[in-house]
PDB file as gemmi writes it, atoms N, CA and C in Angstrom:
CRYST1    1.000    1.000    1.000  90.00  90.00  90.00 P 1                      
ATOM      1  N   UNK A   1       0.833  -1.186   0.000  1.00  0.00           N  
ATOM      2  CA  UNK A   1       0.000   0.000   0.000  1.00  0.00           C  
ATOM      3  C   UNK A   1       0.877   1.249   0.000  1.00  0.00           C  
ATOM      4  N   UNK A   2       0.290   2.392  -0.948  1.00  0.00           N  
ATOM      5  CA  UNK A   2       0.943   3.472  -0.930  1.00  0.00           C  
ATOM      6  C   UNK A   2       0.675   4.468   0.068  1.00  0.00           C  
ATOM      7  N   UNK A   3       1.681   5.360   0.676  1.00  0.00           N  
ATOM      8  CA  UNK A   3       1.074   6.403   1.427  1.00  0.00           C  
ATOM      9  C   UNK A   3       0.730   7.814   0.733  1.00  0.00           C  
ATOM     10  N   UNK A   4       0.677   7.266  -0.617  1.00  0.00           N  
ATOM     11  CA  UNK A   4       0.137   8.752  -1.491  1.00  0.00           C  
ATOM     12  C   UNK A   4      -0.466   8.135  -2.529  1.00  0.00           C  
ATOM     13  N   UNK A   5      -1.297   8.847  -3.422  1.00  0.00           N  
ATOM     14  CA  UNK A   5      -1.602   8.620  -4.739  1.00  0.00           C  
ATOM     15  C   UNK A   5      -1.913  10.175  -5.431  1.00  0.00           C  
ATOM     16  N   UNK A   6      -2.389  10.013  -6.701  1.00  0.00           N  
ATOM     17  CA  UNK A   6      -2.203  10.927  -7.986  1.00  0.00           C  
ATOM     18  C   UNK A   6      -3.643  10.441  -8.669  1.00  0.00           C  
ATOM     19  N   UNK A   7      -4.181  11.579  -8.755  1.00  0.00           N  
ATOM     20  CA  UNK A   7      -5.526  11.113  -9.496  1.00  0.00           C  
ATOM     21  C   UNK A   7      -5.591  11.758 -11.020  1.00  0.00           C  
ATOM     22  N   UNK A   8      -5.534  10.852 -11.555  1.00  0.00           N  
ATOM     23  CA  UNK A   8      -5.773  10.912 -13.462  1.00  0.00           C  
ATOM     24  C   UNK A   8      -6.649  11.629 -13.794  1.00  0.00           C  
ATOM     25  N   UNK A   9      -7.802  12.042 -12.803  1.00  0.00           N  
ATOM     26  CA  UNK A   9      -9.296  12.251 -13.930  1.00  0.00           C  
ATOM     27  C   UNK A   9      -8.870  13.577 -14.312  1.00  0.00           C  
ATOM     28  N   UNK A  10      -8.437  14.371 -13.662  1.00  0.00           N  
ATOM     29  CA  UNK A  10      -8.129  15.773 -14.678  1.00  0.00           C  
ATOM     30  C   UNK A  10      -7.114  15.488 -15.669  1.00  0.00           C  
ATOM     31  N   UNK A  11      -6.209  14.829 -15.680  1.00  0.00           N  
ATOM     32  CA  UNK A  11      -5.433  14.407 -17.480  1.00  0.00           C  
ATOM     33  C   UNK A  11      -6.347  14.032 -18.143  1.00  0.00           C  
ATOM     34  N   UNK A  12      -7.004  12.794 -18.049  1.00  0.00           N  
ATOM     35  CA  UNK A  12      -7.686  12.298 -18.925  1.00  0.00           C  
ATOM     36  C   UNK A  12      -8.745  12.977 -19.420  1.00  0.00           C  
ATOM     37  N   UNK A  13      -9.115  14.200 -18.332  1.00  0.00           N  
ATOM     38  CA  UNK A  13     -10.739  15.320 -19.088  1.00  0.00           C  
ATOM     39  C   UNK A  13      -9.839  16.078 -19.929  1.00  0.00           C  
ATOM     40  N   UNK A  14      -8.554  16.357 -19.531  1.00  0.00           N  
ATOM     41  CA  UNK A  14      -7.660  17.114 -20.887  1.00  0.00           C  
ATOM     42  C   UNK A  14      -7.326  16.047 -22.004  1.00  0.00           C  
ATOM     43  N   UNK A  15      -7.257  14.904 -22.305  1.00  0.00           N  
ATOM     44  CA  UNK A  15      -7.179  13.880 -22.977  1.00  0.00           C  
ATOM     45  C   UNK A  15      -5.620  14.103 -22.698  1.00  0.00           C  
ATOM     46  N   UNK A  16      -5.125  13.944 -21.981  1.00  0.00           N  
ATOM     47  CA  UNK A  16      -3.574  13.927 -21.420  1.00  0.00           C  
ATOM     48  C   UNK A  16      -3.285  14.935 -20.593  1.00  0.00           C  
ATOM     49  N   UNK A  17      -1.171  15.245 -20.870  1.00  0.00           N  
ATOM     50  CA  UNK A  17      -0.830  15.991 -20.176  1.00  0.00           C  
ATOM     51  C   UNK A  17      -0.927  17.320 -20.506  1.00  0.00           C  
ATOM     52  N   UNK A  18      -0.666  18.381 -20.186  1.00  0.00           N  
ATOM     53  CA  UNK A  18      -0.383  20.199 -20.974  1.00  0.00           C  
ATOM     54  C   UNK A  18       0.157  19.712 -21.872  1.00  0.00           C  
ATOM     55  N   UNK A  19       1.902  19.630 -21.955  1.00  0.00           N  
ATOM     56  CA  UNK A  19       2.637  19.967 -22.936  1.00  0.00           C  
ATOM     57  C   UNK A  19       2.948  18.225 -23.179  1.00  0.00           C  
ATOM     58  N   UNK A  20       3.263  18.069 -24.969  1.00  0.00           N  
ATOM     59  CA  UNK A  20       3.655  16.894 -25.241  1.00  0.00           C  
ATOM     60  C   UNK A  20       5.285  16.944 -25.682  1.00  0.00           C  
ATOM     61  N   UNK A  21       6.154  15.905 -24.568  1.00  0.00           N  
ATOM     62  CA  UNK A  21       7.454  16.085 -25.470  1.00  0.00           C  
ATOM     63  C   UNK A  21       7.679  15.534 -27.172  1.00  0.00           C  
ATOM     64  N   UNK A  22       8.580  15.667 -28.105  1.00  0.00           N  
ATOM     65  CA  UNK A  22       8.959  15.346 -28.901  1.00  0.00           C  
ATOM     66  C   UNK A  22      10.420  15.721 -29.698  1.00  0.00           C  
ATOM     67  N   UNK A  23      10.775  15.468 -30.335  1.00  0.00           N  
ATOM     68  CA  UNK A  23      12.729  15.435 -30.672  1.00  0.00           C  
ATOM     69  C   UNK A  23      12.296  15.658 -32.136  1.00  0.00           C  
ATOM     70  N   UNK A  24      12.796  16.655 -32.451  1.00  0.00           N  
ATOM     71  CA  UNK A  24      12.536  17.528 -33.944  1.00  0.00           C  
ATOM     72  C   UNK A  24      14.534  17.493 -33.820  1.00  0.00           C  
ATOM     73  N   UNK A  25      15.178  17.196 -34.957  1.00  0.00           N  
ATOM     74  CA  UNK A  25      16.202  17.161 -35.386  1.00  0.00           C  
ATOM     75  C   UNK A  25      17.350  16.921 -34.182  1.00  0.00           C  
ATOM     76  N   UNK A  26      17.229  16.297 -33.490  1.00  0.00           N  
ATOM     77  CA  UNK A  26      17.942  16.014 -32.323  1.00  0.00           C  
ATOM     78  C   UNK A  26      17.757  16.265 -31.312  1.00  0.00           C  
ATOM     79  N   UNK A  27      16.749  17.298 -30.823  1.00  0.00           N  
ATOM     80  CA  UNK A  27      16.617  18.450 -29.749  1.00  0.00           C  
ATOM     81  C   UNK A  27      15.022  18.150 -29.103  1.00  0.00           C  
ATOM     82  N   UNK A  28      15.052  18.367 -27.563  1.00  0.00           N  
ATOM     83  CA  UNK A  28      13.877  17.755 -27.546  1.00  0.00           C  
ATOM     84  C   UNK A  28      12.845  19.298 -27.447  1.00  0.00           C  
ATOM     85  N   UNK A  29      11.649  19.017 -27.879  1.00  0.00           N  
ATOM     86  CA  UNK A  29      10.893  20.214 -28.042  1.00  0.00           C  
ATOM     87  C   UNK A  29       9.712  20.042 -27.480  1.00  0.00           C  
ATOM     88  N   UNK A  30       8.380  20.796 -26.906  1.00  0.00           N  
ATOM     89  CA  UNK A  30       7.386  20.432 -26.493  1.00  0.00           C  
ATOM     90  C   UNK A  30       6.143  21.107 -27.064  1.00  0.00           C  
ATOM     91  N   UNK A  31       5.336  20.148 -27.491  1.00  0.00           N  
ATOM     92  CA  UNK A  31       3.865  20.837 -28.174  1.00  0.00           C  
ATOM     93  C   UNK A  31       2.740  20.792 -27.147  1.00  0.00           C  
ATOM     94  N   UNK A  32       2.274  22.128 -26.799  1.00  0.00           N  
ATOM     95  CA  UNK A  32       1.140  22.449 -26.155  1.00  0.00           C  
ATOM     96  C   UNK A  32      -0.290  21.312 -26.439  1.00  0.00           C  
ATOM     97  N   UNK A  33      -1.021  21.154 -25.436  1.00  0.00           N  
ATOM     98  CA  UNK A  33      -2.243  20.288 -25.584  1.00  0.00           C  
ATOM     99  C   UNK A  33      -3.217  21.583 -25.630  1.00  0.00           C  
ATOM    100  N   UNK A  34      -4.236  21.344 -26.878  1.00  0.00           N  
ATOM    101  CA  UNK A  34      -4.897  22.379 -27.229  1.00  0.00           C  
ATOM    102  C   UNK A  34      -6.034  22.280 -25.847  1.00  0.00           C  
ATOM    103  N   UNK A  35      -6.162  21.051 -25.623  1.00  0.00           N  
ATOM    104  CA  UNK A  35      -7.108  20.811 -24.309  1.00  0.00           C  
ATOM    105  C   UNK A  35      -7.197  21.538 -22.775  1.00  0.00           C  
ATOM    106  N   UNK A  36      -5.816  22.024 -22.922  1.00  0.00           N  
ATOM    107  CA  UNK A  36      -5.782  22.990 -21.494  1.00  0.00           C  
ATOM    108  C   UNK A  36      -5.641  24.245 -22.046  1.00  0.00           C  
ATOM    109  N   UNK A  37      -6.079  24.388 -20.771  1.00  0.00           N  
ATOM    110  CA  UNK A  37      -6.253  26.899 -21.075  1.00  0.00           C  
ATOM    111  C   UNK A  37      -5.031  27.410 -20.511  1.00  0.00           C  
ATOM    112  N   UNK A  38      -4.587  28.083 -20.974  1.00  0.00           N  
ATOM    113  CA  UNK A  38      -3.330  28.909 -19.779  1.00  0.00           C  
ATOM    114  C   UNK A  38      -2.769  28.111 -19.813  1.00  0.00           C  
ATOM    115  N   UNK A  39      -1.434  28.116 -18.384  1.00  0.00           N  
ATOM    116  CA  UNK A  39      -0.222  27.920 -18.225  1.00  0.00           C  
ATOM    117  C   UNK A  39       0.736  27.906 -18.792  1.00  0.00           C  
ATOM    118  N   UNK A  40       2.190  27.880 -18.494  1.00  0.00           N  
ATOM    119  CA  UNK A  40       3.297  28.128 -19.626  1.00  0.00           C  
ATOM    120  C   UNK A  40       4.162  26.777 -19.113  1.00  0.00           C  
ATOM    121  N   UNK A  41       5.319  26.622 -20.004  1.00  0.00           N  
ATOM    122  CA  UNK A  41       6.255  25.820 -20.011  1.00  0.00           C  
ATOM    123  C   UNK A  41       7.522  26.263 -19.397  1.00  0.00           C  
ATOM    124  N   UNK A  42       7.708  25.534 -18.067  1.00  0.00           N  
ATOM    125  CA  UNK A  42       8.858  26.359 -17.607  1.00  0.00           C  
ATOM    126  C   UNK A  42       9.940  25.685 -17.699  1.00  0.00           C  
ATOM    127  N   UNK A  43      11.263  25.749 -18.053  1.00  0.00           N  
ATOM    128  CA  UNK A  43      12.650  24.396 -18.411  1.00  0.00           C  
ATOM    129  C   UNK A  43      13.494  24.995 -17.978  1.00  0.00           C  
ATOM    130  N   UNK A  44      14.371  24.212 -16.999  1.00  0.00           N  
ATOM    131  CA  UNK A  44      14.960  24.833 -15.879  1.00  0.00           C  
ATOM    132  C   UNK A  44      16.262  23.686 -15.908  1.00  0.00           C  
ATOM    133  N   UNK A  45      17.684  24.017 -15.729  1.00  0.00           N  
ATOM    134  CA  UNK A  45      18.687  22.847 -15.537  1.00  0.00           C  
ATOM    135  C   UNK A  45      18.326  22.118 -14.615  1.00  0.00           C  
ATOM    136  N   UNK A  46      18.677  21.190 -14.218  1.00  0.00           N  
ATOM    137  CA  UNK A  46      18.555  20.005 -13.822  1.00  0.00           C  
ATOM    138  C   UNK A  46      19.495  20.885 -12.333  1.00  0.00           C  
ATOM    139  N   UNK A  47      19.240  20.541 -11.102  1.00  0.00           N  
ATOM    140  CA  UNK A  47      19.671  20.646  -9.721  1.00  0.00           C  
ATOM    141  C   UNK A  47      20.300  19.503  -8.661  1.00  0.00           C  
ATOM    142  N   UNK A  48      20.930  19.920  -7.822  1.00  0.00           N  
ATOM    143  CA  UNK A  48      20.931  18.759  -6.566  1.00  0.00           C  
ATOM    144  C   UNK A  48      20.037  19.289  -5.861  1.00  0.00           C  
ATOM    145  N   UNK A  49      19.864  17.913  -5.089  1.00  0.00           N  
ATOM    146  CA  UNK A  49      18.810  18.070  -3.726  1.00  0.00           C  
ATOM    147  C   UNK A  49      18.726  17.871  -2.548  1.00  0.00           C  
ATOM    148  N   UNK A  50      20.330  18.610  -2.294  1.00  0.00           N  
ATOM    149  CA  UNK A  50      20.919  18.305  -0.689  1.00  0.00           C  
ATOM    150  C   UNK A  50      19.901  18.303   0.605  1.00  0.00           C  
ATOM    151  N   UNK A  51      19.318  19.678   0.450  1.00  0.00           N  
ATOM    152  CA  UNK A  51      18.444  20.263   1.256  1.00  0.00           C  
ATOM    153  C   UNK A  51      17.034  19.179   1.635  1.00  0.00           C  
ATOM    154  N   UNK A  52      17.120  18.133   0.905  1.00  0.00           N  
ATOM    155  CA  UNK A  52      16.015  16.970   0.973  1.00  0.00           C  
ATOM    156  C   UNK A  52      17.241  15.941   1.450  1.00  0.00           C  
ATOM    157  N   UNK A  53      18.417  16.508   1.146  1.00  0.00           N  
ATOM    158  CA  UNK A  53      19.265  14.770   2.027  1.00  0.00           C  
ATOM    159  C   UNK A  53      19.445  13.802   0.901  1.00  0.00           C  
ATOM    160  N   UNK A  54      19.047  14.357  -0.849  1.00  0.00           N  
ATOM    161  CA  UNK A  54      19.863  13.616  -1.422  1.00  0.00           C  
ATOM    162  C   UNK A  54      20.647  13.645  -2.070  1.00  0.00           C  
ATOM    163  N   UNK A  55      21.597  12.380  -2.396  1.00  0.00           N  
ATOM    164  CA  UNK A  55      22.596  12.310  -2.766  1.00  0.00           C  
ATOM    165  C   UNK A  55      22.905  12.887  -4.385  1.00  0.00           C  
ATOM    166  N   UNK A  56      23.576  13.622  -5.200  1.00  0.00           N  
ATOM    167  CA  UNK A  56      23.894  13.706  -6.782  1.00  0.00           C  
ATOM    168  C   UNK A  56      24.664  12.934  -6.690  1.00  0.00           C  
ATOM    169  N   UNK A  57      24.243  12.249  -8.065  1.00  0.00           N  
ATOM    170  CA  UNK A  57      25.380  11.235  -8.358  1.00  0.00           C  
ATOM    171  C   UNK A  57      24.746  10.150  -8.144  1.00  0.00           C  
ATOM    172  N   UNK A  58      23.814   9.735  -7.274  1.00  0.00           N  
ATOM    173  CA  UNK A  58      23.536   8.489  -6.873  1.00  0.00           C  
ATOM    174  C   UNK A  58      21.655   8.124  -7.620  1.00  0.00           C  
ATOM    175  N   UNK A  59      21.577   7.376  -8.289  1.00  0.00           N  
ATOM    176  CA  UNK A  59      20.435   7.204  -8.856  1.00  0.00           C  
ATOM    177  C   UNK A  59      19.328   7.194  -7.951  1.00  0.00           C  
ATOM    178  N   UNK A  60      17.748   7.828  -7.908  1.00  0.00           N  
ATOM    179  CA  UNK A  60      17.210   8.217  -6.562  1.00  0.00           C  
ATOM    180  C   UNK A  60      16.650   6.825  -6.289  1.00  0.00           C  
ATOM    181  N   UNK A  61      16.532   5.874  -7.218  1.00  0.00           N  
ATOM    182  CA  UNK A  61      15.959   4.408  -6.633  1.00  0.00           C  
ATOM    183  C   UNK A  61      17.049   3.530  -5.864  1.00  0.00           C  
ATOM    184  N   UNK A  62      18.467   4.209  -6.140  1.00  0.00           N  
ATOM    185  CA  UNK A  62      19.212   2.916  -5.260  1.00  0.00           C  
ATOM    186  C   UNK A  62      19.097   3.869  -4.383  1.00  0.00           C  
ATOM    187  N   UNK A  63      19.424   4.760  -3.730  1.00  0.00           N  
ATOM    188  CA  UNK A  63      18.475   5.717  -2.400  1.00  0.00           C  
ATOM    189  C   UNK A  63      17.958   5.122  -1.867  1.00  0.00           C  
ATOM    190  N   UNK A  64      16.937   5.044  -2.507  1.00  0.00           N  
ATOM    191  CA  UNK A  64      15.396   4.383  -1.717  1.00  0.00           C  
ATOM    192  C   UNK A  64      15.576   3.126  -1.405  1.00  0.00           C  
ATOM    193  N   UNK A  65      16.000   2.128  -2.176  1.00  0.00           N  
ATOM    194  CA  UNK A  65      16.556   0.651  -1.587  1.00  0.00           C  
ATOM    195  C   UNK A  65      17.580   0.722  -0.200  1.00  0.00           C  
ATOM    196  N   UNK A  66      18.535   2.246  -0.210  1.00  0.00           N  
ATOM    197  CA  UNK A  66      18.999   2.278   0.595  1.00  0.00           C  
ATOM    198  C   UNK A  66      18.698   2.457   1.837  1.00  0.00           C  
ATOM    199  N   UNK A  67      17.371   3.788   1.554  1.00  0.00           N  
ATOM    200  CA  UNK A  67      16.919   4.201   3.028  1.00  0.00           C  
ATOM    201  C   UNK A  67      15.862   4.650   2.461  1.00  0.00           C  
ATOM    202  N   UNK A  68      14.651   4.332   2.542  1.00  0.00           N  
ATOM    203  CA  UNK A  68      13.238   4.262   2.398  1.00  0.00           C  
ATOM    204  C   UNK A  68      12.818   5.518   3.040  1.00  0.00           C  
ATOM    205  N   UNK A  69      13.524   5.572   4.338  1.00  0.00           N  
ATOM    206  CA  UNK A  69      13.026   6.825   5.161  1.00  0.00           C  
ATOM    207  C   UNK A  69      13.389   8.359   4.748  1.00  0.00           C  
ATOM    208  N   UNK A  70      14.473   8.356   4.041  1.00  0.00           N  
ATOM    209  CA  UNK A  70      15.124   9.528   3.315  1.00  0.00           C  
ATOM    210  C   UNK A  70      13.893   9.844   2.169  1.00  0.00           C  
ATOM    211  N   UNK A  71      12.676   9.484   1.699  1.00  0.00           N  
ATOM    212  CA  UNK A  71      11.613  10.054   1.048  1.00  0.00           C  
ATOM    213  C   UNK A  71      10.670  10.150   1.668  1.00  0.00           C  
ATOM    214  N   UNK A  72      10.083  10.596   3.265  1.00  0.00           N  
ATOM    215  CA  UNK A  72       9.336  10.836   3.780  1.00  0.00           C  
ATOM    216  C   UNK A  72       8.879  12.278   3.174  1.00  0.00           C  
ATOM    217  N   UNK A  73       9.882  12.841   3.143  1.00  0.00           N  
ATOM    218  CA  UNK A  73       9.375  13.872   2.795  1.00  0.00           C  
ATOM    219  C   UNK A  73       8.280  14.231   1.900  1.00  0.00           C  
ATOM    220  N   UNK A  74       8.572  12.960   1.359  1.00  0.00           N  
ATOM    221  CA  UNK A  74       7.187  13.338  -0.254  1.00  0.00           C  
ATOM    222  C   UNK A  74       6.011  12.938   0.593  1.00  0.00           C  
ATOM    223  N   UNK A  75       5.902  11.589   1.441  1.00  0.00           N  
ATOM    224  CA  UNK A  75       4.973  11.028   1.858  1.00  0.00           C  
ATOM    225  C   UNK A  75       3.825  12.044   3.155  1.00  0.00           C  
ATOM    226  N   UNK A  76       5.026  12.227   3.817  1.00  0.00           N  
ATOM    227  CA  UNK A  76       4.727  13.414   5.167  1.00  0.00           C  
ATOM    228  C   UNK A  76       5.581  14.730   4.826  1.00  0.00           C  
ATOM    229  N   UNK A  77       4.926  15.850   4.189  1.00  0.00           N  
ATOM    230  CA  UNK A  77       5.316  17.249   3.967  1.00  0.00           C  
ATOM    231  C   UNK A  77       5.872  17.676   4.956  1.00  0.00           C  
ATOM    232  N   UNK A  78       5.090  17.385   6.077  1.00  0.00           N  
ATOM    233  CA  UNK A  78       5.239  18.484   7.234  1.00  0.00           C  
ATOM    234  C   UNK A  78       6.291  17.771   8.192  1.00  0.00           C  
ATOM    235  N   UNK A  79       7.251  16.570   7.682  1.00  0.00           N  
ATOM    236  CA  UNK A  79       8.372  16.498   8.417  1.00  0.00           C  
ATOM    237  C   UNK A  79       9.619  17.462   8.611  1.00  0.00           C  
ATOM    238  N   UNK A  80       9.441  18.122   6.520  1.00  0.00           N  
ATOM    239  CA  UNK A  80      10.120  19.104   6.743  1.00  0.00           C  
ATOM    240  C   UNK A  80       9.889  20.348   6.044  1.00  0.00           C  
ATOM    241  N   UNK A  81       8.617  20.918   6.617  1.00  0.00           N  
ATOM    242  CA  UNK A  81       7.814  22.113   6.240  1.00  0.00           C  
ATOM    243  C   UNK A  81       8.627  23.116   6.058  1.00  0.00           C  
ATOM    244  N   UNK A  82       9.614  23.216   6.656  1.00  0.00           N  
ATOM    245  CA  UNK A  82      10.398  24.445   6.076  1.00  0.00           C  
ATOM    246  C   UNK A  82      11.288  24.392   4.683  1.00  0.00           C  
ATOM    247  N   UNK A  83      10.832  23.392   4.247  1.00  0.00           N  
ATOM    248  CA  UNK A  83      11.981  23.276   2.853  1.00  0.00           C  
ATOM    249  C   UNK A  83      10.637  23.265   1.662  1.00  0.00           C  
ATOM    250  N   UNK A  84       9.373  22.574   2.342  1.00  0.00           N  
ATOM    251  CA  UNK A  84       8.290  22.756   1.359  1.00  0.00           C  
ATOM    252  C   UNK A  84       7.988  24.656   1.336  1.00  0.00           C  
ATOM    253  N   UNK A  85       8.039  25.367   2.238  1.00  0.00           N  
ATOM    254  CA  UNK A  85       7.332  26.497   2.551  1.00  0.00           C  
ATOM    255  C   UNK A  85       7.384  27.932   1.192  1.00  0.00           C  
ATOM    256  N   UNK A  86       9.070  27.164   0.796  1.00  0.00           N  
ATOM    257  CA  UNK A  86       9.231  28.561  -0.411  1.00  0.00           C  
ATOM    258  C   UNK A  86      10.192  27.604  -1.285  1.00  0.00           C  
ATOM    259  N   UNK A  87       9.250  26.315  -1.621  1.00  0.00           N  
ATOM    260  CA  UNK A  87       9.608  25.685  -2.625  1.00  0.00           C  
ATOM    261  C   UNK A  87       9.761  25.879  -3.759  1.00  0.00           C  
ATOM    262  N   UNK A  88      10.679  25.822  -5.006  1.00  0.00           N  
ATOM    263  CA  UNK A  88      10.229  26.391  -6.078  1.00  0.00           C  
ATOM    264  C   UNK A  88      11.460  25.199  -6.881  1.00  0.00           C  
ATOM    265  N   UNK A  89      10.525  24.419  -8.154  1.00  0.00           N  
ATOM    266  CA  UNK A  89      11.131  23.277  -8.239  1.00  0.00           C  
ATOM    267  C   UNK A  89      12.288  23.939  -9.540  1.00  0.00           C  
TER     268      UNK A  89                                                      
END                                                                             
């Protein structure tokens, strides 16, 4: 049993996601879903994520095989509410 889930029915009333990826001459590019209103596409480098306790470098599933408890955070927010509070991914 999970201690979270993700509910589909708003993708699927958009008949998917916002934006669709795709690779036009090598490069990956993204086409808007005419199905949603608003929002924009935001693409941002790639980060570490010390401040959550994990490791770069280390793939996040051998992590989790390692220490299960090091992703509470996703499960229980408010273990460490001050890192959710002025989150910005």
């Amino acid at each position: 049993m999970r201690d979270y889930g993700f509910d589909y029915g708003e993708v699927r009333r958009h008949a998917g996601i916002a934006f669709y990826p795709y690779v036009e001459d090598g490069a990956l590019k993204w086409r808007r879903n005419p199905a949603y209103k608003g929002g924009e596409l935001i693409i941002k480098d790639a980060r570490t994520w010390e401040d959550f306790s994990l490791e770069a470098g280390v793939p996040v599933y051998t992590q989790f095989q390692k220490d299960k408890d090091r992703f509470l955070f996703v499960a229980d927010p408010a273990r460490c509410q001050e890192l959710w509070e002025d989150f910005a991914p």
